[in-house]
Structures are given as C-alpha cells and as structure tokens.
N, C-alpha and C positions, 0 to 999 in steps of 0.2 A: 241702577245706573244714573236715572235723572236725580235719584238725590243725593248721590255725589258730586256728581258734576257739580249741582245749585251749592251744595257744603261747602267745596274746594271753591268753588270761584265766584262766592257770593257777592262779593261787594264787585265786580268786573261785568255781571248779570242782571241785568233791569228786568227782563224777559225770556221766558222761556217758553216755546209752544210744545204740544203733543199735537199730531195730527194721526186718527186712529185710520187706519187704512186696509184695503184687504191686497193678497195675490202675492204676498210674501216681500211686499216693501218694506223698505227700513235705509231710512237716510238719517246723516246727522247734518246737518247744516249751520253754518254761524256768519252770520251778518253776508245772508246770500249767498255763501259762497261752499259748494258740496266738500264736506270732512271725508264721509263715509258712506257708499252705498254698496248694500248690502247684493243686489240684483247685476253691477260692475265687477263684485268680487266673488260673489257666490258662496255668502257665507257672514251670520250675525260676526260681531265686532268679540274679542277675545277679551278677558278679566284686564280691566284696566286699560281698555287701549282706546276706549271711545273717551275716555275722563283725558287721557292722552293727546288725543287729538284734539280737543275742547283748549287744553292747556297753550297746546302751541301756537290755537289761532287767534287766544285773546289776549 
C-alpha cells in the first residue's frame, strides 16, 4: 500500500511516515488531517481505497 501511494503520487509527496504501533491502530493521515481510521470503522482499508483516499486529499 505505501508503495503505491509514494508510485502514484511521487512528485505531490516530499514525506511519508510509518508509525509502527500496537492494539490494532491504523490511521492514514495527510497534512494533519485523518483519511482513515481503522478503530472509527472497524476494519483495515479495502484494495485501493487507502491509495484512494490519498488521491483526493492531495
């Protein structure tokens, strides 16, 4: 997933973090501002929807 994302939207991405975490988090976040959590929806991001979401907020 993160190297699609950095593929698709290389030149729009100066930076990208991993923050390795435990207790079943998983956010995506872009310039501050929450995409996608996982522990709000109750469930990882589906084929293509996190690269998805990535797209529409840059």
């Amino acid at each position: 997933m993160t190297e699609n994302i950095l593929n698709q939207h290389r030149n729009e991405i100066s930076e990208m973090t991993i923050i390795p975490s435990g207790g079943g988090v998983f956010e995506i976040k872009v310039n501050g501002k929450l995409l996608f959590s996982k522990s709000e929806l109750g469930r990882f991001p589906e084929d293509g929807e996190a690269e998805n979401l990535v797209k529409e907020a840059i």
